[in-house]
N, C-alpha and C positions, 0 to 999 in steps of 0.2 A: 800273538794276534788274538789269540783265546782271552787273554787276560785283558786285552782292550774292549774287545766287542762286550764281557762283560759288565766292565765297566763302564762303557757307556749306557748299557740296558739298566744297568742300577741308578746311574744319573738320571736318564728318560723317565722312569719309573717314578724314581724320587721327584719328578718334578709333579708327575701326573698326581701324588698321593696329595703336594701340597697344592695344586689347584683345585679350584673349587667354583663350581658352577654359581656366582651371584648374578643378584639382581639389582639393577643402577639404578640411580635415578639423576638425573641432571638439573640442575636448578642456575633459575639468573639471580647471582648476590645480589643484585644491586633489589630486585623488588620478591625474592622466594618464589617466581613463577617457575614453572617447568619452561626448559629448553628445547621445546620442539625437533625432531631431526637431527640431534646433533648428532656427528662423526664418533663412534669410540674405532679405536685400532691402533693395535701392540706392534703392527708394521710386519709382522709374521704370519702370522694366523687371518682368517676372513674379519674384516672389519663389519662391525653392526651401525645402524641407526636407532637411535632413540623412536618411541610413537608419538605422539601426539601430546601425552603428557611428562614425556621429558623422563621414559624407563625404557629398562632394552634387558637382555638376558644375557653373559658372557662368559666363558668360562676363563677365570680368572689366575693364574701363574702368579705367584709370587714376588721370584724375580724379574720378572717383566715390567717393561714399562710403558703406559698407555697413554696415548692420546685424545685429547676429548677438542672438537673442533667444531665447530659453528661460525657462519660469517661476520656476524656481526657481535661477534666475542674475541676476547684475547684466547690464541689458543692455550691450553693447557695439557701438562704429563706430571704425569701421577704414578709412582709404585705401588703394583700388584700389592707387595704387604699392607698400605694404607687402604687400599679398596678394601680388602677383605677384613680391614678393621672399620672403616667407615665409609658404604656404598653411595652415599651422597656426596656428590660434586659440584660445586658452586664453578659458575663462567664468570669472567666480570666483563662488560660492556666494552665494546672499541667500534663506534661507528666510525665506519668508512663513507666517503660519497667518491663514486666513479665519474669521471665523464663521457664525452663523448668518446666511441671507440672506431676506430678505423682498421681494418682488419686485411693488410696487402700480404702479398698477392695473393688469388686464389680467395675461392669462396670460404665465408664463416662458418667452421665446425658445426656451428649451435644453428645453422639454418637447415642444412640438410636433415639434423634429429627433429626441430619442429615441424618441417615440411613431411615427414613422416607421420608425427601424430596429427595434423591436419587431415592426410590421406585418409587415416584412420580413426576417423572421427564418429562416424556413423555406426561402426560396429565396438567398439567403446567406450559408446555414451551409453552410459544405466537406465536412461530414459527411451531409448530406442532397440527395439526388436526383443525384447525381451519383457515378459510379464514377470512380476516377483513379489513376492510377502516378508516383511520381516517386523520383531518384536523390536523396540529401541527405548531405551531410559533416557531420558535428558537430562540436564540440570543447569539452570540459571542465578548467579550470585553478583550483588555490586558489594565492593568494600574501598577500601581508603587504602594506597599505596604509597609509598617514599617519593616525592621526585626525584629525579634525577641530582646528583651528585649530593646528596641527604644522606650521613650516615648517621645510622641509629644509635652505634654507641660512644657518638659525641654530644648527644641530646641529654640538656641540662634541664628545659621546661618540662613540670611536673605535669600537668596538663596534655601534653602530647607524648609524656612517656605515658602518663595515665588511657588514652589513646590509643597509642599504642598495645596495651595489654589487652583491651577488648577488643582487638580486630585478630589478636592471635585467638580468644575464643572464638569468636561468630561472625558472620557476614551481617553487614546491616539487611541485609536480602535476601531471601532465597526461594528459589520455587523448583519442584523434583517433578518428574512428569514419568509416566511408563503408558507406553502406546504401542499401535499393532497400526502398520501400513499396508497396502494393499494396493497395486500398479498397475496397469494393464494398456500398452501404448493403441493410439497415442493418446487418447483423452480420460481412461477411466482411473482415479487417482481419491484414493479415502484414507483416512486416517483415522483411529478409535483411541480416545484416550481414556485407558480406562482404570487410570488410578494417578491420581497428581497430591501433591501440597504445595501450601504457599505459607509462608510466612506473615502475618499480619492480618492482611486483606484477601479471605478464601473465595474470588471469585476465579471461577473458568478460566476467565479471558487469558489468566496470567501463565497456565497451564498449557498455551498454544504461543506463546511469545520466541521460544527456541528459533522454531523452523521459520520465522519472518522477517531474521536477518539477513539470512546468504540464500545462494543457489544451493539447489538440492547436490548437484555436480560441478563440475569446474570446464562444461562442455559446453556449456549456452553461449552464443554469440552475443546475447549483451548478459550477462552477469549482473545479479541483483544482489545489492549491501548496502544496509540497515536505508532500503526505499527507494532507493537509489539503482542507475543502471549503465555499466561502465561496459566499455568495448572489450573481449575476451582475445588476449594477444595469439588465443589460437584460432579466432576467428577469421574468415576470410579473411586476406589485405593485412593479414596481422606483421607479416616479416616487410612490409611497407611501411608497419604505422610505431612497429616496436623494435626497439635495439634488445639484442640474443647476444648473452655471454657466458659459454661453456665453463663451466668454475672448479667441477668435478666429474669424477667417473669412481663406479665402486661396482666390484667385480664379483658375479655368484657362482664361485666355483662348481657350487650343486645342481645350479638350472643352466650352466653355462651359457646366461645372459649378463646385463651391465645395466646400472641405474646411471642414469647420466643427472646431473645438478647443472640447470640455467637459471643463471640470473636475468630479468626481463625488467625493462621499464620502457614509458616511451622515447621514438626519437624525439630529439632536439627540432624545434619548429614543426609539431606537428602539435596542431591544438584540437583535440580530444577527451571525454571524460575518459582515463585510462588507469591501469592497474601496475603497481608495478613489486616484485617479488621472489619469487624461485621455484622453478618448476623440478620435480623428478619423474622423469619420461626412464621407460621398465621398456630395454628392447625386445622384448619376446612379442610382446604387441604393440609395442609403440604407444602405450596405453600410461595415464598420469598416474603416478605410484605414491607421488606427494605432494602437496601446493604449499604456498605460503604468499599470501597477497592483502595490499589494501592500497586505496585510491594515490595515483602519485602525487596530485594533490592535495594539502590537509588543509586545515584552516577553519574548517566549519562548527558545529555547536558540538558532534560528535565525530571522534576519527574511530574509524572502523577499520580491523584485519582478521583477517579469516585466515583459519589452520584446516586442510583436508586430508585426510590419509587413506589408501584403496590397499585393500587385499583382496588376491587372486580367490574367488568365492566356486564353490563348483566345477573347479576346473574349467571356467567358462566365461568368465571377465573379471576386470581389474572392479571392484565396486566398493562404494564408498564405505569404510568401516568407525571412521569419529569424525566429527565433522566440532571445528570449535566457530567462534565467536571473539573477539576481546573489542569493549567499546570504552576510550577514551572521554571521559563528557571535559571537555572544553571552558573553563572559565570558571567550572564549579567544584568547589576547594572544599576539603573538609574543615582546614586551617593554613599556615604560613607551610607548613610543610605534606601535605595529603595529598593525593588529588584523586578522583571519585573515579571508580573501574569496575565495569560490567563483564563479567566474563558468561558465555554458556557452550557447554558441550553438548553434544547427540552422540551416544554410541549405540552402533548397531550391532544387531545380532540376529541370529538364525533367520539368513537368510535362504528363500529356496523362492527357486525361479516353476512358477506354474503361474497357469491361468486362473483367473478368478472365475467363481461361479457369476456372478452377474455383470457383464462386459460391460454394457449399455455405459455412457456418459449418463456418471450422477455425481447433482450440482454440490449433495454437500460431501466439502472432501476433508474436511475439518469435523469431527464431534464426540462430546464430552458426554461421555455414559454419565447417568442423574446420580449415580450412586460413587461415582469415580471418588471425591473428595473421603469418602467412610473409607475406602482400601488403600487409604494411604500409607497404611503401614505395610504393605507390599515394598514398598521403595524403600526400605532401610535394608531390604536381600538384594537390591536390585543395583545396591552403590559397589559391593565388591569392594576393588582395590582401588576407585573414584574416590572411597571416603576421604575427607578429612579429619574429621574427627569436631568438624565448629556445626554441623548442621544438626544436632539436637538442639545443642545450646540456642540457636538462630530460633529454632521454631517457639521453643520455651521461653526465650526473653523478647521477640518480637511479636509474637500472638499474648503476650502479656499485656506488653505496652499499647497492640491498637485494639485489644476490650477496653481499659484506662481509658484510651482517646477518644472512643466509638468511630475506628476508622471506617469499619462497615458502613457506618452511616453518613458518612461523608464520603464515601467511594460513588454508596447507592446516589448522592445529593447529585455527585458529577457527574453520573452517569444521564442522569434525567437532563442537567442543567444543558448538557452538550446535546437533547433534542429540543433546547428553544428553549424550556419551561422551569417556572421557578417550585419547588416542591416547597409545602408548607402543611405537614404532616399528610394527611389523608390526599390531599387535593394539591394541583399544580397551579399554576398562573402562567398560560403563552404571554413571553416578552414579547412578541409581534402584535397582541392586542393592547399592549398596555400605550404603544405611541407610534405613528406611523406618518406617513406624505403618499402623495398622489396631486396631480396640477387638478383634478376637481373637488376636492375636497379641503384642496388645502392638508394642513395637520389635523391627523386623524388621533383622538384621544378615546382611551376606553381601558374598559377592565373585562379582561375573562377570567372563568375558574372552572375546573375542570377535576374530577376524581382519578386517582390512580390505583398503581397495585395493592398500595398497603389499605385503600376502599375497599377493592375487591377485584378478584382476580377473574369475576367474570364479567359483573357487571358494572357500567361508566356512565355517566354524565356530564354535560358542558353545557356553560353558559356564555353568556357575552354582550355587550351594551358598546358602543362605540360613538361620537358626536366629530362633526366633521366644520372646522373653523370657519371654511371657503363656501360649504354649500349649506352651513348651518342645518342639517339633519341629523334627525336621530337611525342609529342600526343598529340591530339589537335581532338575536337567533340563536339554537342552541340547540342539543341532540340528547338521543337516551341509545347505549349501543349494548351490546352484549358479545363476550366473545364464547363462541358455541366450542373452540379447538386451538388451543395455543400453539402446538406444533405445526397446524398448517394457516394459523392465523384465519380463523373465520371468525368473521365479526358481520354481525346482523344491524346496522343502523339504523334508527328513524330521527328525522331529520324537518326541525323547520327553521327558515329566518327571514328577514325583512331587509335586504341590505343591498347594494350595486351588485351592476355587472354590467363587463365592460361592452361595449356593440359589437359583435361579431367575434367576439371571441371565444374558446374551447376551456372549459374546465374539462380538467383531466383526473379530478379527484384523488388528489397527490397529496397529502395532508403533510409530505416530511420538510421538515425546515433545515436547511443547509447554509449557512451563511456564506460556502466556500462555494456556491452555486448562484450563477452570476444573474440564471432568470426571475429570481425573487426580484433584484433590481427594474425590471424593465415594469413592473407595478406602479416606481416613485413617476412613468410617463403617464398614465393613464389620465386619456381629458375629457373622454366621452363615456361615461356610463352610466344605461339606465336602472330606473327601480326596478327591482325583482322580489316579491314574494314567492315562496318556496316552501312544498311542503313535499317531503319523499322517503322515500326507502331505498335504503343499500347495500346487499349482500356480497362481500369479499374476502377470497381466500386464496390460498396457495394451491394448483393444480400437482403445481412441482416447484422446487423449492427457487427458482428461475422463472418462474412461470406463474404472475397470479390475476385471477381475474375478478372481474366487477360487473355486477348487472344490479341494473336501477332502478326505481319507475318513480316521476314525480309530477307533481302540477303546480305551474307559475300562473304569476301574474306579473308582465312588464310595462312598465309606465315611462312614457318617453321623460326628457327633463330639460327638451329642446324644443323648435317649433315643427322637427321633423313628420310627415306623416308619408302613411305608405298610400297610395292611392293606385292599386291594380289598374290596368284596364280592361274593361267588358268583364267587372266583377264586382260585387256590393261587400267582397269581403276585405275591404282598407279598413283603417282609422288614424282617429286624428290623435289619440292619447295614448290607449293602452290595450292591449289583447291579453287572452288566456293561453295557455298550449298543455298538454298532457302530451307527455312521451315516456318513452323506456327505451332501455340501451343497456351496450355493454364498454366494457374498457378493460385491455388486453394488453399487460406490460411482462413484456419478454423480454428477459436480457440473457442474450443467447450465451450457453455455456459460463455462464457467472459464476463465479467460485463461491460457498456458503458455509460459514460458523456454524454449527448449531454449539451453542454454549448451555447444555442442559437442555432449557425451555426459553434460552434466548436468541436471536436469528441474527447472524453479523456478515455483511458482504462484503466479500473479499475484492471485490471488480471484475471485469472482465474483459479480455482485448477483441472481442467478437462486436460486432452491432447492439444496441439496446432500441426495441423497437416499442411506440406507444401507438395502438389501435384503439381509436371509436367510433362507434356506431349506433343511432339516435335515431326511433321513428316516432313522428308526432302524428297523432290522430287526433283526428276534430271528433267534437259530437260528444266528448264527455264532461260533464258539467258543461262550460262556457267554454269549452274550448275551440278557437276556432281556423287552425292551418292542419293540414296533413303534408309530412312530408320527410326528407329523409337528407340525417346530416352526416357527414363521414370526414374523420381526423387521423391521421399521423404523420405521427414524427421517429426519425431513423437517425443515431446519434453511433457516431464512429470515429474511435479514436487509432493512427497506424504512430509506431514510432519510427522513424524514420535513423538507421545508425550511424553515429557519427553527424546526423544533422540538425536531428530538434524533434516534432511531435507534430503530426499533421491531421485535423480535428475537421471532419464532414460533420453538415447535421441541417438531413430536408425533411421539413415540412410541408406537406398538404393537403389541402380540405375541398369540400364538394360539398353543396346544397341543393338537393333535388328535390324543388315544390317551389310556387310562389310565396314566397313569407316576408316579412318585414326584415330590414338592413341587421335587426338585432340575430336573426337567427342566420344570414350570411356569415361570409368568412371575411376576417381581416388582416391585413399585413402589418407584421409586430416593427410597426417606425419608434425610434429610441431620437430621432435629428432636431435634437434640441441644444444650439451652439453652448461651450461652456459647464457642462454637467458632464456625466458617469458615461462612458462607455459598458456600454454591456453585451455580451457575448452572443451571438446568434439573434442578433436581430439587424432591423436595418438603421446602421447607423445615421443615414442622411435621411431619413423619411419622414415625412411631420407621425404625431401616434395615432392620428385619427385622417391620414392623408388619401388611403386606397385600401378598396373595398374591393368585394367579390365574390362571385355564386360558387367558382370553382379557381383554383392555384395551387403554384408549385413554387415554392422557393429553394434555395438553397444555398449555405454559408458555408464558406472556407475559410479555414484561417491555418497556418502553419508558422507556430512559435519555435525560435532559434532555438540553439541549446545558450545557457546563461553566457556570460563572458566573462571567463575568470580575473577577480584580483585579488589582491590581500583583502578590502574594507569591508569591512563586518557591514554597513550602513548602507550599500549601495552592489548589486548584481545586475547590469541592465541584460536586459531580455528583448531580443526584437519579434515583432509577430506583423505577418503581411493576413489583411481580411481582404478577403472578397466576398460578396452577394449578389445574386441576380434570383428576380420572382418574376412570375407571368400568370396571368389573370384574366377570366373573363364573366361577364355579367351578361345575362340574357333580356332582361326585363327591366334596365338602366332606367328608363322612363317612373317608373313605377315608384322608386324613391324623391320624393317631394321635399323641396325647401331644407334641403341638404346637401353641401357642397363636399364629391369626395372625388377620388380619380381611380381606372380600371386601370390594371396594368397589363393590357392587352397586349401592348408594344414590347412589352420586356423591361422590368426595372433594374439599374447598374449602379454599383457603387464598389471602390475598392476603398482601402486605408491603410495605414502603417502605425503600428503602438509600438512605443519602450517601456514597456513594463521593468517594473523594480530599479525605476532611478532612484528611489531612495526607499529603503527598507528600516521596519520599525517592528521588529521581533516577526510574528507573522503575519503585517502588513507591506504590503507592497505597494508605492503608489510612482505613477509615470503619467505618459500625455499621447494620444493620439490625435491626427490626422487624417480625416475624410473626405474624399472628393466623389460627387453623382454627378453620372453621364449617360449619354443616351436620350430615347423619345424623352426623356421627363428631366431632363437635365435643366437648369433656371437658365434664363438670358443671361445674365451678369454671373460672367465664370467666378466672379469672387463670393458669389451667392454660392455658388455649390462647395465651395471646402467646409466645410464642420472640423472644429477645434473644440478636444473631450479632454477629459481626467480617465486617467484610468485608476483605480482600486483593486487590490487583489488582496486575497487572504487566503494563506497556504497554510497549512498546520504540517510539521514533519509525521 
């Protein structure tokens, strides 16, 4: 018995001398990426999972023989002696597709563990109850991959072997990031980058691209990927809306808990922007240990899938420790055998959960210390065991090739080009003054020019000359500005011009041109406006970076271009042509809790799902020079966008104004009518209302509109969209009498109009174009019901 037990202590023994603790790594043959999660286990010892980049730790037996398993791979076994000669392990590819699953008798295993991490949502989500700080490297790369069933060493073209050999040195892309975050529920949320590289093109912006593909967590009930925002199968209604199939269980003998592996997609008949994937739910808290998801749908210009992995931080929650990326681009080939792949990772680190010194909601939660881009050499200690060894070469050969190109200076061109304007060294030209429409003017033809940075970085000027076909005038105006503080944007203007304005309408002094902004459109209605000379000052800045404001002072001169005249009663102060007015004011744009870039000394807005609200307020006083009304004019508008889950996007936005004094129709309020049969539909106004049809001392409107979610199909050409508008405004005029030899209408009674558009019946890269349907009803509804329908064009322009 002595000489047994022996002998087995020298077997034991002998095995432990020839095991040896390596380190794995998993890879998919078919394209050299890492294997995410995969299974390793000898079927004896505790089984491990791979991280995120397809490595794991094990101690490795010789004569053992190991398992490496992943779903959507063939599995593989491997002997210990081969690992320990060569710790890289190649999967090869076996997609599977499931179907429907029916699961009798008795409830589905995989509901009661989801119904768990549901319970437990609130107290292991990283964004809730918890404040925290941590440092994190990122890195983003696109390069050229094999398709599918391509093997590299049957490839005969010298050309795509040639190809080939440059993408094993370098990525055609790259950019490294090292940042400090800072969190504090539920609203205070900043980020500091403060050392990045790019490859090519050294601006900022490329330095914050990481974090603007996924969710920070895998807890939000809509989940956002690359813009996009899909329903999270652990959201409410989730075990309603998604099929759960329990796939595995792996057991920690050390915390005596179990990771459990679900597979999710959605049900059958249920139409949804939805995700579909594999969950690993960690029972100790019922907390997500690993994800693996992207849209069940594919088809689009980019297919996106997200990798997330959490470890137990603090003893205190499961929290995200690498977060990936990988983005598909669709259509766009390097050649007959490539196809173009974006990957980016975030790995976190040192984190510790404390309060921040400054709680307070601040807007900017994004920004790029001025000196980040010089401490880029930080990020080469920062890669660890991330490197690959292609990211010097990438920085060396593509910061080569775009000094050759002067990509800088074609970055800078687009940069400008995408606010309207054409850059032509020193100075711009606005595209919007070079050619224009309006029903009074006809076509509006002109030239503007205007100085920019590379002028001067303090000081600007702008000119402008414009001739109008329809009412044959000349316009013609121009400014000198100064900006006193780039970081909070103050800029000092003086201001003159000679050119229309509409009767009763609100400048809001909004100089930004958006093409994807549908009120620039409601301009091409304008049929009544008069002349205005103009001469003012205007100082505007940032309070907060959410918050900027504007105070004015100027003196006009309006000159009617109709036979209107104002004639007060028991007052000598009408006339038949034209008046002066002097006033000052301010204007007050808050968009509440708006998320803000700072990119060095450049200001980029992220959006905001709060209210964006625009305040003015205008007092005119007589008695300096020729001026001759005193009185008090007040505007806003309150713009709200809710999304609505699983149903579409639901878009409030009221407007109201008030004019306190007797004044002429021009310093009144107007209601914005677009009801011109056959032309543009355009957004928040009234579609059936003539553009010069109803006036007013004081109103309120307000427009709804709630657009579908799209309706999926394969055709690249055609996404229809459905959107139901409604509008209703109400009006009253005190002093009705007092406007002469001008026919308009009060909307005292209440004005009505609903309609229905399908947007994107046929699409045209990022054009969209459909048809709506308007019907007005109510005190102002026409005799003849076929008067009141309006038949539009709808136009959209989306950019991803």
């Amino acid at each position: 018995m002595r000489k047994l037990l022996l002998f087995l202590s020298v077997l034991w023994i002998s095995q432990l001398v020839i095991a040896q603790e390596t380190k794995i790594q998993v890879i998919d043959a078919q394209t050299n990426n890492p294997v995410s999660f995969a299974k390793i286990s000898d079927g004896i010892n505790k089984a491990v999972v791979t991280d995120i980049d397809g490595k794991a730790s094990i101690l490795i037996v010789s004569s053992n023989l190991y398992s490496f398993r992943f779903y959507d791979y063939k599995d593989t076994i491997i002997k210990g002696s081969a690992l320990l000669e060569n710790p890289t392990v190649y999967l090869f590819p076996d997609a599977q597709v499931y179907d429907e699953v029916v699961i009798t008798p008795g409830e589905n295993p995989a509901h009661r563990i989801i119904q768990n991490v549901m319970d437990n949502k609130k107290q292991n989500d990283p964004m809730r109850n918890d404040a925290f700080t941590y440092d994190s490297y990122s890195k983003l790369y696109i390069t050229g991959e094999l398709k599918e069933n391509v093997k590299r060493d049957t490839m005969s073209d010298t050309s795509m072997i040639n190809t080939m050999e440059f993408l094993d040195k370098q990525y055609i892309f790259l950019t490294e990031t090292k940042a400090t975050r800072t969190f504090s529920p539920p609203n205070y949320d900043k980020e500091v980058v403060s050392a990045y590289n790019v490859s090519g093109v050294k601006d900022p912006l490329f330095a914050t691209l990481v974090n603007q593909f996924q969710s920070f967590s895998f807890y939000d009930n809509n989940f956002e990927l690359n813009q996009d925002e899909y329903i999270n199968p652990i959201a409410p209604g989730g075990l309603r809306r998604y099929l759960f199939i329990l796939e595995d269980t792996l057991i920690h003998p050390s915390t005596q808990d179990t990771t459990y592996t679900i597979k999710f997609r959605p049900r059958k008949g249920k139409i949804f922007d939805g995700l579909s994937g594999y969950l690993y739910i960690r029972t100790s808290a019922w907390a997500i240990e690993r994800v693996i998801a992207s849209p069940y749908e594919e088809g689009g210009i980019i297919n996106a899938k997200i990798i997330q992995e959490y470890q137990l931080t603090a003893n205190k929650k499961w929290f995200p420790s690498k977060i990936s990326t990988e983005l598909t681009f669709n259509g766009i080939q390097i050649d007959d055998y490539l196809n173009l792949i974006g990957r980016s990772s975030l790995y976190i680190n040192d984190v510790v959960f404390k309060e921040p010194k400054f709680k307070s909601f601040n807007p900017i939660s994004v920004e790029v210390d001025e000196g980040a881009l010089r401490d880029s050499i930080l990020i080469e200690d920062l890669r660890g065991n991330t490197a690959s060894g292609k990211e010097g070469e990438t920085y060396k050969v593509v910061d080569s090739l775009a000094k050759d190109a002067n990509l800088d200076r074609l970055v800078y061109l687009a940069k400008v080009g995408t606010s309207g304007k054409i850059p032509i060294g020193m100075f711009n030209i606005p595209v919007w003054q070079l050619s224009y429409f309006n029903r009074q003017e006809g076509i509006r033809a002109g030239l503007g020019l205007e100085t920019n940075s590379r002028f001067s970085e303090v000081f600007g000027a702008a000119a402008y000359a414009a001739y109008g076909f329809k009412d044959k005038e000349w316009k013609w105006g121009g400014n000198i500005n100064f900006t006193l503080n780039q970081k909070r944007n103050l800029n000092l203007k003086l201001i003159y011009q000679d050119d229309i304005h509409e009767r009763g309408n609100t400048n809001f002094y909004d100089d930004a041109f958006n093409l994807t902004n549908q009120g620039i459109y409601r301009d091409f209605f304008v049929s009544l406006a008069d002349r205005e000379r103009v001469a003012g000052v205007n100082l505007s800045g940032l309070i907060r970076q959410n918050l900027k404001i504007q105070v004015f002072a100027n003196y006009k001169r309006f000159t009617f271009i109709d036979n209107y005249q104002y004639a007060p009663l028991f007052s000598l102060n009408g006339t038949n042509d034209e008046f002066d007015i002097a006033e000052a004011g301010i204007v007050i744009n808050w968009n509440i809790r708006e998320k803000i870039m700072m990119l060095e000394n450049r200001r980029v807005s992220l959006g905001t799902k709060w209210p964006k609200i625009t305040l003015k307020a205008v007092k005119g006083v007589s008695g300096i020079f020729d001026s001759n009304y005193d009185y008090y004019r007040f505007n806003m508008e309150i713009h709200q966008d809710f999304a609505i889950r699983g149903a579409g996007n639901l878009n409030l936005v009221s407007k109201s104004g008030m004019t306190i004094g007797n004044v002429p129709l021009t310093l009144q309020q107007i209601q914005e009518g677009t009801g011109i049969n056959y032309t543009l539909s355009v957004a928040n106004t009234f579609e059936t209302m003539g553009p010069s049809e109803f006036f007013s001392d004081k109103f309120s409107s307000l427009f709804v509109r709630f657009t579908f979610l799209p309706i999926k199909n394969k055709s690249s050409w055609s996404e229809p969209t459905f959107v139901i508008h409604n509008a209703a405004a109400f009006g009253e005029m005190q002093n009705r009498g007092d406007h002469q030899l001008f026919d308009f209408k009060t909307p005292d009674k209440g004005y009505y109009e609903s309609g229905f558009i399908a947007d994107y019946l046929l699409k045209m890269g990022p054009l969209g174009f459909g048809a709506g349907v308007f019907y007005r009803y109510g005190p102002y509804e026409f005799t003849e019901t076929k008067d009141n329908f309006f038949y539009k064009v709808s136009v959209r322009l989306k950019f991803l």
